[in-house]
N, C-alpha and C positions, 0 to 999 in steps of 0.2 A: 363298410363294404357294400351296402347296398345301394346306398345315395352316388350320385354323381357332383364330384366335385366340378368348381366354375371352370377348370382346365381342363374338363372333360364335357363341357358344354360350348368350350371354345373351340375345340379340335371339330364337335359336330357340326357345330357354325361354317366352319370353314369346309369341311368336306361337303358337306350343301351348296354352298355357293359355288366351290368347284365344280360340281355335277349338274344344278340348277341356275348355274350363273346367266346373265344375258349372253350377248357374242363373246365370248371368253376364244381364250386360246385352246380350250378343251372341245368347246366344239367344232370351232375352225379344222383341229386335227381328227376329228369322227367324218367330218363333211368330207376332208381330202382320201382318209381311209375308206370311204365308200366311196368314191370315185375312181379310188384306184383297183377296188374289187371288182367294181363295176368294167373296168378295163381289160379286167382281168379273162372273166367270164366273156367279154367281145373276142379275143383274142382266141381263147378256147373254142367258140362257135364257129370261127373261120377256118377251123379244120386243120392248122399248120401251114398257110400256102406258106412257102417260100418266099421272102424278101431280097429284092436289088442288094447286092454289097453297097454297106454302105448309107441304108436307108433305114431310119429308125419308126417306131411307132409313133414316139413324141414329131419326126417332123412332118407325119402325116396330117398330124389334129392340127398342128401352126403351122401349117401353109396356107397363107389365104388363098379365098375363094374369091374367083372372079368376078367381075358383075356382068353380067348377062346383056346391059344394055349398051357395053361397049368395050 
């Protein structure tokens, strides 16, 4: 009961690499969850204006920006 069996060294194995892995898909999805907190709390400091029917937040960010020199 005390010792750790190798299926119990395995499972730790894996749960580390999950949490410590290089660019995994676990931290792809932290990066996008702060992003969209980060979105979130924008949205909040703007007080509620009112939006256009019709006009969303996503096609605010992807609209491109002009260039200025023409």
């Amino acid at each position: 009961m005390g010792g750790m069996s190798p299926v119990h060294w395995i499972i730790v194995a894996v749960v580390v690499l999950v949490l410590f892995g290089g660019r995994g898909k676990l931290s792809g999805l932290l990066g996008d969850a702060g992003k969209g907190i980060r979105a979130f709390r924008d949205g909040l400091k703007e007080g509620g204006k009112p939006e256009a029917p019709g006009e969303t937040t996503a096609a605010k960010v992807d609209a491109p920006k002009e260039d200025a020199r023409g």
